[in-house]
mmJSON file of the N, C-alpha and C atoms, coordinates in Angstrom:
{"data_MODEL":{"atom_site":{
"group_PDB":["ATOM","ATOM","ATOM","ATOM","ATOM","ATOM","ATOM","ATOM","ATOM","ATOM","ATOM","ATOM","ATOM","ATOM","ATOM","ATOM","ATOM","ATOM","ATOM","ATOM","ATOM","ATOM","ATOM","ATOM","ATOM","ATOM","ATOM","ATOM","ATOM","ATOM","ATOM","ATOM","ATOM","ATOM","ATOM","ATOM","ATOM","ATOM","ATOM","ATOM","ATOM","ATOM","ATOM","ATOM","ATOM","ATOM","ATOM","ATOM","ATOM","ATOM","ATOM","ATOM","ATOM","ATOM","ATOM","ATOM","ATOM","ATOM","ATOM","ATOM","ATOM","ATOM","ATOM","ATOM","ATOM","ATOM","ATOM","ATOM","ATOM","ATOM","ATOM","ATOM","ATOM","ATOM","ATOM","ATOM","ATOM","ATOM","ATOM","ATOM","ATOM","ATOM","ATOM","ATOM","ATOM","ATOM","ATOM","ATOM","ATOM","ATOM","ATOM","ATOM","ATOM","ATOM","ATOM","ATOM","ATOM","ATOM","ATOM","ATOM","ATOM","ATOM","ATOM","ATOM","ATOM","ATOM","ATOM","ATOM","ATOM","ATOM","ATOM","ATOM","ATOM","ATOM","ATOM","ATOM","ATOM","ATOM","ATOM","ATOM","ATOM","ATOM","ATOM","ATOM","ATOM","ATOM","ATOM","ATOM","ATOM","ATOM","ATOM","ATOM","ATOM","ATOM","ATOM","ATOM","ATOM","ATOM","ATOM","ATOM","ATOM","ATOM","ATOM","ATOM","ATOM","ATOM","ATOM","ATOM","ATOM","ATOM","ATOM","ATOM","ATOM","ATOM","ATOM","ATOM","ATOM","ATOM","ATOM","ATOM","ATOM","ATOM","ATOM","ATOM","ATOM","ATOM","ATOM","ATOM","ATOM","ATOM","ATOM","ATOM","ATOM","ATOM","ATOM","ATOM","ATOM","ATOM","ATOM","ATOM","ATOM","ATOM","ATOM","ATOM","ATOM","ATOM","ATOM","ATOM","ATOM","ATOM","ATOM","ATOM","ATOM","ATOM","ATOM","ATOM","ATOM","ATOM","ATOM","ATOM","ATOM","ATOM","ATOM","ATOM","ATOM","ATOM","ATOM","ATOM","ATOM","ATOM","ATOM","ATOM","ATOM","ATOM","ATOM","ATOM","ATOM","ATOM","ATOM","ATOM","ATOM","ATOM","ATOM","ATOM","ATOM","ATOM","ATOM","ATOM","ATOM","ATOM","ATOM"],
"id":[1,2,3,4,5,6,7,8,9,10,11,12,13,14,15,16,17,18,19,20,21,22,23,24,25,26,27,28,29,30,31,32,33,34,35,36,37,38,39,40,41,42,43,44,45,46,47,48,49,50,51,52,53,54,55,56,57,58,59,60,61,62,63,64,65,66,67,68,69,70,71,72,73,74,75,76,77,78,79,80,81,82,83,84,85,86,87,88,89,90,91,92,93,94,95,96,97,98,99,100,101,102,103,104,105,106,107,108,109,110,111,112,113,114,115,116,117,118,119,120,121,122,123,124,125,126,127,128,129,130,131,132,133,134,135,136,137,138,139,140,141,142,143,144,145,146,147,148,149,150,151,152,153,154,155,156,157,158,159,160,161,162,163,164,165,166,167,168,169,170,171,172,173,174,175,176,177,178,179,180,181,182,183,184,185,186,187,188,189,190,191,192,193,194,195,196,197,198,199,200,201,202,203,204,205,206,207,208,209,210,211,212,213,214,215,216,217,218,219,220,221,222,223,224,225,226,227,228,229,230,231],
"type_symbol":["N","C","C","N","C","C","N","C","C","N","C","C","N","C","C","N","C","C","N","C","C","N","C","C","N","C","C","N","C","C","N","C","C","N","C","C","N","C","C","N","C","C","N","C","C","N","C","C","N","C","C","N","C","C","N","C","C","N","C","C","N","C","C","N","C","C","N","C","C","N","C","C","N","C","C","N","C","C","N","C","C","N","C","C","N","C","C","N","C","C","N","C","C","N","C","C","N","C","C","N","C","C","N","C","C","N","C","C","N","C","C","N","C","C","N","C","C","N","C","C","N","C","C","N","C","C","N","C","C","N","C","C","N","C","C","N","C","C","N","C","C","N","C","C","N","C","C","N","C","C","N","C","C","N","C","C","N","C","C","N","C","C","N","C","C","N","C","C","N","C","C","N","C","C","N","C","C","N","C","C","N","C","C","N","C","C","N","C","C","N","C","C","N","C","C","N","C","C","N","C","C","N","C","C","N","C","C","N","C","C","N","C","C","N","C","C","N","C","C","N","C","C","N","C","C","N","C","C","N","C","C"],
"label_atom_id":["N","CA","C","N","CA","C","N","CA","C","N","CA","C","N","CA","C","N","CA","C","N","CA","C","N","CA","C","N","CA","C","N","CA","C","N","CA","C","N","CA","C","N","CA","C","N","CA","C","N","CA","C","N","CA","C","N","CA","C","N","CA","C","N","CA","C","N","CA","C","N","CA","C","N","CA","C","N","CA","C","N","CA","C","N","CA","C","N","CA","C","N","CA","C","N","CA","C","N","CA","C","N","CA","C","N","CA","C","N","CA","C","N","CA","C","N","CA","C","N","CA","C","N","CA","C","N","CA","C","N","CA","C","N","CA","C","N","CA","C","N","CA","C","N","CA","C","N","CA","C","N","CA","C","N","CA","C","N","CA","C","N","CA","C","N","CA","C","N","CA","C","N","CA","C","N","CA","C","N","CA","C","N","CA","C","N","CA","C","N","CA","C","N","CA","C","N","CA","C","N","CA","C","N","CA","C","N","CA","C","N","CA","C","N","CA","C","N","CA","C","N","CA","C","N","CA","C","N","CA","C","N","CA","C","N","CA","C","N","CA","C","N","CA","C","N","CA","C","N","CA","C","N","CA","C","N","CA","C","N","CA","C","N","CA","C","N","CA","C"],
"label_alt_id":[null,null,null,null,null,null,null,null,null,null,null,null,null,null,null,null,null,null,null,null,null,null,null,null,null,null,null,null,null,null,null,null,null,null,null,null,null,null,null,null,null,null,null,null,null,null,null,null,null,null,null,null,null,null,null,null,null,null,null,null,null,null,null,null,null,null,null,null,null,null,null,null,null,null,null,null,null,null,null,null,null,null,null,null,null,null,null,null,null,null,null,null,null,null,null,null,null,null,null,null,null,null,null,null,null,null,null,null,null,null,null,null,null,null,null,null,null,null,null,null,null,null,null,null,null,null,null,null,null,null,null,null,null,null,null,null,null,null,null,null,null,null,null,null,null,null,null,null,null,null,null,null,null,null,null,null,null,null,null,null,null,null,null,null,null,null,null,null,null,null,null,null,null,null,null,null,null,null,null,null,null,null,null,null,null,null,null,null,null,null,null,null,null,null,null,null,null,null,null,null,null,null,null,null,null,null,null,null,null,null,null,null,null,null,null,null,null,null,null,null,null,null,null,null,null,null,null,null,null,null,null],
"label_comp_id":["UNK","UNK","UNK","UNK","UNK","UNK","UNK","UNK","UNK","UNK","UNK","UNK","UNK","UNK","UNK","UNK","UNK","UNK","UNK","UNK","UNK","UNK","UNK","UNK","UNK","UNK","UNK","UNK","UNK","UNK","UNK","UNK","UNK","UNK","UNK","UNK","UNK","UNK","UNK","UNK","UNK","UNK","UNK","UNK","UNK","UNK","UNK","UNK","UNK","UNK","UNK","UNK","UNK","UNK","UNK","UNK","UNK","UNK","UNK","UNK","UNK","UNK","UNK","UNK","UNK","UNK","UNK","UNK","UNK","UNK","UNK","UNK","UNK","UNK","UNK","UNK","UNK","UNK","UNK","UNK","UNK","UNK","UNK","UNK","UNK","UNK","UNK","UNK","UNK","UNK","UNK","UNK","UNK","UNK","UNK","UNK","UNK","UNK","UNK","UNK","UNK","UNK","UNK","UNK","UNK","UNK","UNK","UNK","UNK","UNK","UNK","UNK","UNK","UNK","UNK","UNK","UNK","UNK","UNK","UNK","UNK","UNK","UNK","UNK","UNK","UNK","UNK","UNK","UNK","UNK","UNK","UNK","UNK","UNK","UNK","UNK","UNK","UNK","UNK","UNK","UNK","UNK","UNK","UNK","UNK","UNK","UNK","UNK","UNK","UNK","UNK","UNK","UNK","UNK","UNK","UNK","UNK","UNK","UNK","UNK","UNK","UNK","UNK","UNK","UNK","UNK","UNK","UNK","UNK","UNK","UNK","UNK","UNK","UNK","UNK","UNK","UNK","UNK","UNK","UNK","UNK","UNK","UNK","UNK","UNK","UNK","UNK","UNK","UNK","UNK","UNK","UNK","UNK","UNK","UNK","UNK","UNK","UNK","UNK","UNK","UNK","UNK","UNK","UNK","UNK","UNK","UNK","UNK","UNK","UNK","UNK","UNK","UNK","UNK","UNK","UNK","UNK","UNK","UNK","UNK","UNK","UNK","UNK","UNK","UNK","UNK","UNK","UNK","UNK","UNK","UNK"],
"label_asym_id":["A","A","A","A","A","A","A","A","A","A","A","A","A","A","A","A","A","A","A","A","A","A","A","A","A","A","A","A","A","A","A","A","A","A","A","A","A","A","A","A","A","A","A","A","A","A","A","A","A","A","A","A","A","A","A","A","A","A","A","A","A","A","A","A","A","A","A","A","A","A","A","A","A","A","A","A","A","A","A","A","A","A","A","A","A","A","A","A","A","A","A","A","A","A","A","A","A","A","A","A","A","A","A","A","A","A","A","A","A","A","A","A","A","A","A","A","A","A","A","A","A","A","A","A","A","A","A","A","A","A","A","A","A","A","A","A","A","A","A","A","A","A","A","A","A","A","A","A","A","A","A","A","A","A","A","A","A","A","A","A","A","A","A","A","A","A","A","A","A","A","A","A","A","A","A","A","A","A","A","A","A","A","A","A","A","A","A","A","A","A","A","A","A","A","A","A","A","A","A","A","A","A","A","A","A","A","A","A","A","A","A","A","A","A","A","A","A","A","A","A","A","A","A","A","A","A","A","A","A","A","A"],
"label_entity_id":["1","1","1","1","1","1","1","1","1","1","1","1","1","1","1","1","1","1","1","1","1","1","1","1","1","1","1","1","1","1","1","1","1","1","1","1","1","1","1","1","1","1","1","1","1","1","1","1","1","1","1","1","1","1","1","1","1","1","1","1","1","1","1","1","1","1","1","1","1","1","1","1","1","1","1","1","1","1","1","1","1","1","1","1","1","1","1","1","1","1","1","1","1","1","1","1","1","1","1","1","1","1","1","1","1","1","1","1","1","1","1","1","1","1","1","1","1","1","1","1","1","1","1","1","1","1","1","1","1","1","1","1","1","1","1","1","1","1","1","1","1","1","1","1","1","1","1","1","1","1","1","1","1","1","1","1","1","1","1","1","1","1","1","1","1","1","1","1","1","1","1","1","1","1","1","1","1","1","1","1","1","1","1","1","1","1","1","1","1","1","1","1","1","1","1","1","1","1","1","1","1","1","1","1","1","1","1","1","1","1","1","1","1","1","1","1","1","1","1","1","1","1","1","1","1","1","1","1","1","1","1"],
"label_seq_id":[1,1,1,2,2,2,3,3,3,4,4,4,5,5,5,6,6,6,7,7,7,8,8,8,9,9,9,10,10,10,11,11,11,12,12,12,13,13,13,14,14,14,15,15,15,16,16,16,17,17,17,18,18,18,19,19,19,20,20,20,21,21,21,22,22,22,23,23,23,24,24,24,25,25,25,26,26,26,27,27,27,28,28,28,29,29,29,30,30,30,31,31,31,32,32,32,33,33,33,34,34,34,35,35,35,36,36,36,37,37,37,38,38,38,39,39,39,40,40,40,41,41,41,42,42,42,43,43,43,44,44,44,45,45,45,46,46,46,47,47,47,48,48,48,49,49,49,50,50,50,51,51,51,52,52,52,53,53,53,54,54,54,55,55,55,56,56,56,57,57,57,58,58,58,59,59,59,60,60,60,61,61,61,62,62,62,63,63,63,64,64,64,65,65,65,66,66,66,67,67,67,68,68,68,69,69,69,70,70,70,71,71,71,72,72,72,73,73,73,74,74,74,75,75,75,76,76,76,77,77,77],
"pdbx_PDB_ins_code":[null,null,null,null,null,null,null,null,null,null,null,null,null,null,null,null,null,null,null,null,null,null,null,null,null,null,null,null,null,null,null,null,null,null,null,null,null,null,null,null,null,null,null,null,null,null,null,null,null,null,null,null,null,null,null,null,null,null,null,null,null,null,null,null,null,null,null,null,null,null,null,null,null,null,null,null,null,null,null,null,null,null,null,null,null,null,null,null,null,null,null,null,null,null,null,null,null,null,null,null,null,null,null,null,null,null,null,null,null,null,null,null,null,null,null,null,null,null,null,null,null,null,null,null,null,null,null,null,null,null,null,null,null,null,null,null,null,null,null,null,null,null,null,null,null,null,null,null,null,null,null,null,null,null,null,null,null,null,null,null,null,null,null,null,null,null,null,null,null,null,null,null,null,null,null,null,null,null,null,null,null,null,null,null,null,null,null,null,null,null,null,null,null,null,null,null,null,null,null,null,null,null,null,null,null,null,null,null,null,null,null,null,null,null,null,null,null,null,null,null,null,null,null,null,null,null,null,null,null,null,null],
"Cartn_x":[-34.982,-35.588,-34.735,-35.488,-35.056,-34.037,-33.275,-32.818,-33.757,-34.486,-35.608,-36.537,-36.459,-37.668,-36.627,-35.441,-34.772,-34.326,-33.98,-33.787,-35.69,-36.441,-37.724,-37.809,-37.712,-37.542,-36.528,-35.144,-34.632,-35.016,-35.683,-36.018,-37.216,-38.209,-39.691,-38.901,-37.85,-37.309,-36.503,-35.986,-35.279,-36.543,-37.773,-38.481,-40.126,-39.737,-40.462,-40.211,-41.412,-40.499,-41.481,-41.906,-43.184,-41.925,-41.826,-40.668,-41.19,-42.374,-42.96,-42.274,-42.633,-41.877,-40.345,-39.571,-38.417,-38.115,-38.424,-38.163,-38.871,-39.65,-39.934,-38.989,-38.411,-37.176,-36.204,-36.259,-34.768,-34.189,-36.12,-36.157,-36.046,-36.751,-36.755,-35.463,-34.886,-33.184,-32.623,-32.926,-31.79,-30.659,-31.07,-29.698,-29.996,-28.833,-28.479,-28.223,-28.977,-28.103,-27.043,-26.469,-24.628,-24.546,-24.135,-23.697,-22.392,-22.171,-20.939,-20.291,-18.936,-18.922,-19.064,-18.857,-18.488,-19.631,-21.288,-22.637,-22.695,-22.121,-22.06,-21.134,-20.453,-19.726,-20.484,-20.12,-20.547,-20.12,-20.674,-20.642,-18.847,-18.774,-17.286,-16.392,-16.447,-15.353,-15.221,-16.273,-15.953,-15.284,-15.497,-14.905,-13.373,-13.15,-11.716,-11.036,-11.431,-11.065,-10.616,-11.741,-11.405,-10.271,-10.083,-8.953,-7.512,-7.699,-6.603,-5.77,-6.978,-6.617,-6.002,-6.988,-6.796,-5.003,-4.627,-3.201,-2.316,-2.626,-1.699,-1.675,-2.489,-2.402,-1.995,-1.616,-0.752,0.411,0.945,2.402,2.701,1.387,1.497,1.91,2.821,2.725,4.068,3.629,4.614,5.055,6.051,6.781,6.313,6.221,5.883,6.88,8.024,9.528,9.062,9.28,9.274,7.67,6.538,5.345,5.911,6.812,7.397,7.981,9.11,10.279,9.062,8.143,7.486,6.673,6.242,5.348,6.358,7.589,8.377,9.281,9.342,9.841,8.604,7.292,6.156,5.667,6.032,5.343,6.333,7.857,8.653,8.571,8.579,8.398,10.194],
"Cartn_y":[-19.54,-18.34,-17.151,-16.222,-15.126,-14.08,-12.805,-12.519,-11.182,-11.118,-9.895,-10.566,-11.814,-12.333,-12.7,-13.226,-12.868,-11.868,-10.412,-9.343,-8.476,-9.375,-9.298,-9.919,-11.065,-11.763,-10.971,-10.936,-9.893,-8.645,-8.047,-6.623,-6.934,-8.167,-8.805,-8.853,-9.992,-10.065,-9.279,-8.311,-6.923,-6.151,-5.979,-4.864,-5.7,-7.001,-7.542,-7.384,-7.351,-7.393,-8.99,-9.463,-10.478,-11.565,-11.854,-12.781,-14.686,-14.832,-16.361,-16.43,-14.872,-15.541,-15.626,-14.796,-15.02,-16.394,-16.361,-18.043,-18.894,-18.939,-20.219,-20.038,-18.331,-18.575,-19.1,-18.762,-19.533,-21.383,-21.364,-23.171,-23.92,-23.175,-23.16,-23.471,-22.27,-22.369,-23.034,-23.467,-24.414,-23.691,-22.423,-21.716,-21.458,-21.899,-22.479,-21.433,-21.048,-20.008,-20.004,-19.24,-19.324,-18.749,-19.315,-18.923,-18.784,-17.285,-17.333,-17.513,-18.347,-19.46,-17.9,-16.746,-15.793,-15.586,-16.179,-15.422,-16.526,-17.872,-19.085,-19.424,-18.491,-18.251,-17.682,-18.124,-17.301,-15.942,-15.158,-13.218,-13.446,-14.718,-14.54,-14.953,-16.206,-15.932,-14.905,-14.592,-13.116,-12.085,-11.969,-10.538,-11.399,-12.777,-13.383,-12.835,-13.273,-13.137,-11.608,-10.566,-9.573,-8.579,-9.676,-9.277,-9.236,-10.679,-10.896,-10.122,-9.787,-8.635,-7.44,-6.701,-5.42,-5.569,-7.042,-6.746,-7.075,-7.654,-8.452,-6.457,-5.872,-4.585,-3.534,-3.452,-2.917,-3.204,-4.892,-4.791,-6.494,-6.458,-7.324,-8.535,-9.67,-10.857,-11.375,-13.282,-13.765,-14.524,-14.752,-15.75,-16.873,-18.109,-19.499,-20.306,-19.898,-20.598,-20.009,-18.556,-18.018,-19.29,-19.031,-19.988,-21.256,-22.308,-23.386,-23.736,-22.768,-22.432,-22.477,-21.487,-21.281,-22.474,-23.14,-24.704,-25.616,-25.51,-26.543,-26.369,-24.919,-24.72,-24.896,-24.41,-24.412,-26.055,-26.884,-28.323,-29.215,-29.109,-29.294,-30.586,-30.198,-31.048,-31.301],
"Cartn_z":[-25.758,-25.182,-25.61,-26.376,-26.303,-25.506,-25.728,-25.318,-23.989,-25.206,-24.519,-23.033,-23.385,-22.356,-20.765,-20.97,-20.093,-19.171,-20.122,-19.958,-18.882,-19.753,-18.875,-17.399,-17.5,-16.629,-15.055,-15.874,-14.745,-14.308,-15.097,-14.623,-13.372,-14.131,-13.054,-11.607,-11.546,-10.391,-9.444,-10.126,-9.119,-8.474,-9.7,-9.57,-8.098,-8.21,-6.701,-5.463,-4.388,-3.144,-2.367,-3.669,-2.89,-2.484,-1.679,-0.491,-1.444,-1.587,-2.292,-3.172,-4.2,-5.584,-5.661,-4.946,-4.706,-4.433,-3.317,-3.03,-3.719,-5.028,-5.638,-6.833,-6.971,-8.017,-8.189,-6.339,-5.603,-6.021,-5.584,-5.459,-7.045,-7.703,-9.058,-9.977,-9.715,-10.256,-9.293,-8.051,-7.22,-6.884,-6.218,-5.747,-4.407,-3.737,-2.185,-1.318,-0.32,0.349,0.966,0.774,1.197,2.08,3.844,4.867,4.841,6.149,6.027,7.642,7.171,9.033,9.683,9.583,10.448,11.696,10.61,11.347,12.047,12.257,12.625,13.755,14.009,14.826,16.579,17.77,18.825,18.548,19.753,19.463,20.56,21.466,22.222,21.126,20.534,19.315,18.4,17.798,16.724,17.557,18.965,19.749,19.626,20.103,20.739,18.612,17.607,16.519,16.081,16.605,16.236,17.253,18.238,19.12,18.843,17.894,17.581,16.325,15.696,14.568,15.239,15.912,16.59,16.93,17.382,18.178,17.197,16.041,15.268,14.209,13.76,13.778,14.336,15.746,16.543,16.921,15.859,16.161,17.09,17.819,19.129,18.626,18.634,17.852,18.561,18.311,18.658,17.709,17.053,16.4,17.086,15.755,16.006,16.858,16.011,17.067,18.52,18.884,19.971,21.206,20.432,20.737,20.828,20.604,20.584,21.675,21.832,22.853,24.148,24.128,25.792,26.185,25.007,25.375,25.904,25.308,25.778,26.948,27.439,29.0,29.943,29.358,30.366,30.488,29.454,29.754,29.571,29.54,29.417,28.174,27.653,26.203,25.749],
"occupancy":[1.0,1.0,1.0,1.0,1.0,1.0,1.0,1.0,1.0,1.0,1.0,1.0,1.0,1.0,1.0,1.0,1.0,1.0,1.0,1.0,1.0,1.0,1.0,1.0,1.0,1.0,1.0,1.0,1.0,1.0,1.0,1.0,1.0,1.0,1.0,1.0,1.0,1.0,1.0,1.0,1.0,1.0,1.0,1.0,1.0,1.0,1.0,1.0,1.0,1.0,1.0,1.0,1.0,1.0,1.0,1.0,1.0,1.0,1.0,1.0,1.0,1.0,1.0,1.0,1.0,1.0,1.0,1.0,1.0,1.0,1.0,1.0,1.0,1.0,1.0,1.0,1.0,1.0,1.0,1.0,1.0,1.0,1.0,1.0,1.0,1.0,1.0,1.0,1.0,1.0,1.0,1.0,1.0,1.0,1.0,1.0,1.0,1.0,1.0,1.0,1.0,1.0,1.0,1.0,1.0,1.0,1.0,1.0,1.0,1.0,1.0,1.0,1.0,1.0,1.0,1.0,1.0,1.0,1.0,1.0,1.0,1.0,1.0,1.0,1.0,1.0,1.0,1.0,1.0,1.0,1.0,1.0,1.0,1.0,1.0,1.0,1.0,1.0,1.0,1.0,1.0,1.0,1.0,1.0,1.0,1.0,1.0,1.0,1.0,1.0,1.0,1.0,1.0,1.0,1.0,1.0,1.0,1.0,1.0,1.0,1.0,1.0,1.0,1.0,1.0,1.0,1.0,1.0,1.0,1.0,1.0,1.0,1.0,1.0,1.0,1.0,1.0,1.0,1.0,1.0,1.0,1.0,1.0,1.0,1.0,1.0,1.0,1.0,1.0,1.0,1.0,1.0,1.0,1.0,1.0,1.0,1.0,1.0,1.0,1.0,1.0,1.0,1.0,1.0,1.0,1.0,1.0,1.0,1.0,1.0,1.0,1.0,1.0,1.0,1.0,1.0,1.0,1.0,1.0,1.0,1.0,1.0,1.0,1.0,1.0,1.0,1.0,1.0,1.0,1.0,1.0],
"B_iso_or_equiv":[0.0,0.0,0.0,0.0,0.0,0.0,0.0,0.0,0.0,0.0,0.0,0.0,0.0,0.0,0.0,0.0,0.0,0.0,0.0,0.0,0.0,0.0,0.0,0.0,0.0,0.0,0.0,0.0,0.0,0.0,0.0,0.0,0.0,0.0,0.0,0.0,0.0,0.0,0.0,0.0,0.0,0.0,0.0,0.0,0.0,0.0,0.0,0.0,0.0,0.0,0.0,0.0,0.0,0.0,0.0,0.0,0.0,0.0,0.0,0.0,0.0,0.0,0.0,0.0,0.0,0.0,0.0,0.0,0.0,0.0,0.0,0.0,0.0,0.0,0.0,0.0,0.0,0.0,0.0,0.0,0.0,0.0,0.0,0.0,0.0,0.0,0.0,0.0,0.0,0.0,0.0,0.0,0.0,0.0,0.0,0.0,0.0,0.0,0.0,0.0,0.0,0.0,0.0,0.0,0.0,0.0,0.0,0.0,0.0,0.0,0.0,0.0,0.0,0.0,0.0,0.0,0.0,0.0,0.0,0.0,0.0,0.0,0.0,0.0,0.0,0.0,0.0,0.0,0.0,0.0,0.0,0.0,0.0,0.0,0.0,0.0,0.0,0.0,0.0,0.0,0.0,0.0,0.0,0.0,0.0,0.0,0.0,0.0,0.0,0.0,0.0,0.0,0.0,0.0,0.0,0.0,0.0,0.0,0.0,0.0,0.0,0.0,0.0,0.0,0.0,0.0,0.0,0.0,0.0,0.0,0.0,0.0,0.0,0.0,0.0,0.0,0.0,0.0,0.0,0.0,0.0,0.0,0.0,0.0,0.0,0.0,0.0,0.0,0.0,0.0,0.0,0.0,0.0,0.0,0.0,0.0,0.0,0.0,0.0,0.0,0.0,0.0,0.0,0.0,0.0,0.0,0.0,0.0,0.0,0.0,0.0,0.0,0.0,0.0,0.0,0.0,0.0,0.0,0.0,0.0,0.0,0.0,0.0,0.0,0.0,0.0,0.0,0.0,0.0,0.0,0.0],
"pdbx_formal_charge":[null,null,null,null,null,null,null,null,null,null,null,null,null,null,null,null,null,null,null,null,null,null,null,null,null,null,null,null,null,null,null,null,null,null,null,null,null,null,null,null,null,null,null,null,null,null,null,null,null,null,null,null,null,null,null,null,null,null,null,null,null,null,null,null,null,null,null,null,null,null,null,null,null,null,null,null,null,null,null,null,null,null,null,null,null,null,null,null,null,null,null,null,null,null,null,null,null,null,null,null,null,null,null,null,null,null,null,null,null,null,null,null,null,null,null,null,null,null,null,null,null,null,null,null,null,null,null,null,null,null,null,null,null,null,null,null,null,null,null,null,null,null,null,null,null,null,null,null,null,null,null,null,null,null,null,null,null,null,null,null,null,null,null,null,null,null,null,null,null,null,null,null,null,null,null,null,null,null,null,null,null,null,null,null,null,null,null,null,null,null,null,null,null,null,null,null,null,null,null,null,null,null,null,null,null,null,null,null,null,null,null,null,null,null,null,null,null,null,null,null,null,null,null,null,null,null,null,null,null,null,null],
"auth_seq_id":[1,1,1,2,2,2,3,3,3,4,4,4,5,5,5,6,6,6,7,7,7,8,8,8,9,9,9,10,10,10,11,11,11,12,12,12,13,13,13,14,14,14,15,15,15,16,16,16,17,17,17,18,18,18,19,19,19,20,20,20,21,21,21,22,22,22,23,23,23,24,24,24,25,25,25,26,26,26,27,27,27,28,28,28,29,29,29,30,30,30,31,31,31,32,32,32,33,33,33,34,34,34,35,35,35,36,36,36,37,37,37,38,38,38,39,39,39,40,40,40,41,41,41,42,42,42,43,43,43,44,44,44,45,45,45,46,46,46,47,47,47,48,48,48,49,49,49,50,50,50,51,51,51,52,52,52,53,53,53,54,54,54,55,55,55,56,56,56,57,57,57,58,58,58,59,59,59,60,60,60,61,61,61,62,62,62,63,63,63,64,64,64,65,65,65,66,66,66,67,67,67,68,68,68,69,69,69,70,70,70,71,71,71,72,72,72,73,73,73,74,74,74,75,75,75,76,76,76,77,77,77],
"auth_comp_id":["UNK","UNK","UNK","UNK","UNK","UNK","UNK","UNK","UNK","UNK","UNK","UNK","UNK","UNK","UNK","UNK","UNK","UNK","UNK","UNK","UNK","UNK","UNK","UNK","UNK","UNK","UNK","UNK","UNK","UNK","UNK","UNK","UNK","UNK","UNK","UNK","UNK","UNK","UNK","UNK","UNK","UNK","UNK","UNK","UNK","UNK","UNK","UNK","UNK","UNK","UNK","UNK","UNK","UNK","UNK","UNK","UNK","UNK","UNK","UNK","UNK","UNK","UNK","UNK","UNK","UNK","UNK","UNK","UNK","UNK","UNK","UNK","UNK","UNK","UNK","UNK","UNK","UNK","UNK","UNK","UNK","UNK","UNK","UNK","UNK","UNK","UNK","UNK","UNK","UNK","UNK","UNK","UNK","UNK","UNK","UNK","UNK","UNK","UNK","UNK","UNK","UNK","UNK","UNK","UNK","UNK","UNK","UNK","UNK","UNK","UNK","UNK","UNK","UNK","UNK","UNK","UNK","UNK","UNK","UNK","UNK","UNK","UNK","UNK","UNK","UNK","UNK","UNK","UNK","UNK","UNK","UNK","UNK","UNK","UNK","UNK","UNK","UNK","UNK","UNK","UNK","UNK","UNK","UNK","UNK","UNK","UNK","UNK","UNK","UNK","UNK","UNK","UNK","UNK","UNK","UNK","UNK","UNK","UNK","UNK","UNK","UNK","UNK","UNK","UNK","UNK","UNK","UNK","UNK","UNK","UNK","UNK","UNK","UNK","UNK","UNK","UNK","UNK","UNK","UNK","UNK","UNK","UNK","UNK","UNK","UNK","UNK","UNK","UNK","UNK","UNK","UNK","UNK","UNK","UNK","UNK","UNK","UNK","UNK","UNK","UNK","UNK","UNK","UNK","UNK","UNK","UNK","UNK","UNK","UNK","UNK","UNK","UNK","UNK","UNK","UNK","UNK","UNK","UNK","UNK","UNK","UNK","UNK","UNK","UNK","UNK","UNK","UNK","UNK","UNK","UNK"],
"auth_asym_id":["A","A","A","A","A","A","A","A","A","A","A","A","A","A","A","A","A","A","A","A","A","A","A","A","A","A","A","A","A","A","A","A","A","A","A","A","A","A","A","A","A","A","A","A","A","A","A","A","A","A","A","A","A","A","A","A","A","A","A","A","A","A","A","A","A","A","A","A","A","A","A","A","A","A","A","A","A","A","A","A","A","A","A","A","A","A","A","A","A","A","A","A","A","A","A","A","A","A","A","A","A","A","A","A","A","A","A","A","A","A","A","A","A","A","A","A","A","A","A","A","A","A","A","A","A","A","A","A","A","A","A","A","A","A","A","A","A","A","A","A","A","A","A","A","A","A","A","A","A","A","A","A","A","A","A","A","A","A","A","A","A","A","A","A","A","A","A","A","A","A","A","A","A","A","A","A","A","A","A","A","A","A","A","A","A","A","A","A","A","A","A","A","A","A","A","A","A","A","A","A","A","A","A","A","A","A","A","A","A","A","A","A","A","A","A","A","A","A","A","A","A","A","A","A","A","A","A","A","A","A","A"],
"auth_atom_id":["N","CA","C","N","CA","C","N","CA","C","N","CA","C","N","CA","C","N","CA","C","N","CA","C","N","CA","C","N","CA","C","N","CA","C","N","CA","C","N","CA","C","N","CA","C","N","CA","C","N","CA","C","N","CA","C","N","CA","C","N","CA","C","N","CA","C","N","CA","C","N","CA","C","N","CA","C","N","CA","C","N","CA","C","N","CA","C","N","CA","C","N","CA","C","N","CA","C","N","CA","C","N","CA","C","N","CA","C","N","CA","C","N","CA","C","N","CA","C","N","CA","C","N","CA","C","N","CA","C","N","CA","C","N","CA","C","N","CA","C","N","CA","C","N","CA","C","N","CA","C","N","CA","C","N","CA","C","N","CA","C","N","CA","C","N","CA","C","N","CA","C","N","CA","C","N","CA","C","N","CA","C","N","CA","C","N","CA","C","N","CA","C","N","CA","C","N","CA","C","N","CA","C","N","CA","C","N","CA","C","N","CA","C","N","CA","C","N","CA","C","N","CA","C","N","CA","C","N","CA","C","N","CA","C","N","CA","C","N","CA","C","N","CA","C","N","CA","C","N","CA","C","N","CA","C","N","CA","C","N","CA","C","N","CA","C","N","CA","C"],
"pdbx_PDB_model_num":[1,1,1,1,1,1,1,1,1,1,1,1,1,1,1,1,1,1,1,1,1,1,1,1,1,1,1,1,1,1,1,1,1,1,1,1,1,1,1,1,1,1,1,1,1,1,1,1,1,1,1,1,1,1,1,1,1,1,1,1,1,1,1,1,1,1,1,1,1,1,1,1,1,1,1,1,1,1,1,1,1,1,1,1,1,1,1,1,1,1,1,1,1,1,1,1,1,1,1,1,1,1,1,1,1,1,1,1,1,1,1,1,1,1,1,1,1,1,1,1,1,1,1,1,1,1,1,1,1,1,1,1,1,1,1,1,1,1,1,1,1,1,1,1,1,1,1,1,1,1,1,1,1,1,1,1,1,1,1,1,1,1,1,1,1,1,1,1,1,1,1,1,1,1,1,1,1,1,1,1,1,1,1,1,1,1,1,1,1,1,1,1,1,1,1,1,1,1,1,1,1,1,1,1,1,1,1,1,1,1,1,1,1,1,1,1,1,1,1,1,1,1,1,1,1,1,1,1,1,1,1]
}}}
C-alpha cells in the first residue's frame, strides 16, 4: 500500500466523528483501550492520594526509620 492511500486513510479518520467507524477501526487494528488505575480508583482514595501530595509538598513527612520506631513503641514489636 501506498504512501498516499495511508496518508488518505489518516486524514478519513481524524476528519470523522461517526463513533461505528471508529470503533470498527479500533476493532480492526486491535487497539485496546488503555485505562488509567487513577479513573479506577474510588473519588475517597484519589482525595486520601491527593492529600498526601498536598503534604508531602508542604514539607509534611515522616522518615521510614522515624515510621518504624512509632510501630514498634505503639505495638511493641
Amino acid at each position: 500500500m501506498d504512501i498516499e492511500i495511508k496518508k488518505s486513510l489518516i486524514a478519513a479518520i481524524l476528519q470523522t466523528e461517526n463513533e461505528e467507524i471508529l470503533e470498527a477501526i479500533k476493532n480492526l487494528l486491535k487497539i485496546e483501550d488503555k485505562l488509567d488505575f487513577w479513573d479506577q480508583l474510588s473519588l475517597e482514595d484519589q482525595e486520601a492520594i491527593n492529600e498526601g501530595i498536598r503534604q508531602l509538598d508542604e514539607g509534611k513527612s515522616v522518615l521510614f526509620d522515624e515510621v518504624k520506631d512509632l510501630i514498634k513503641e505503639r505495638f511493641n514489636f
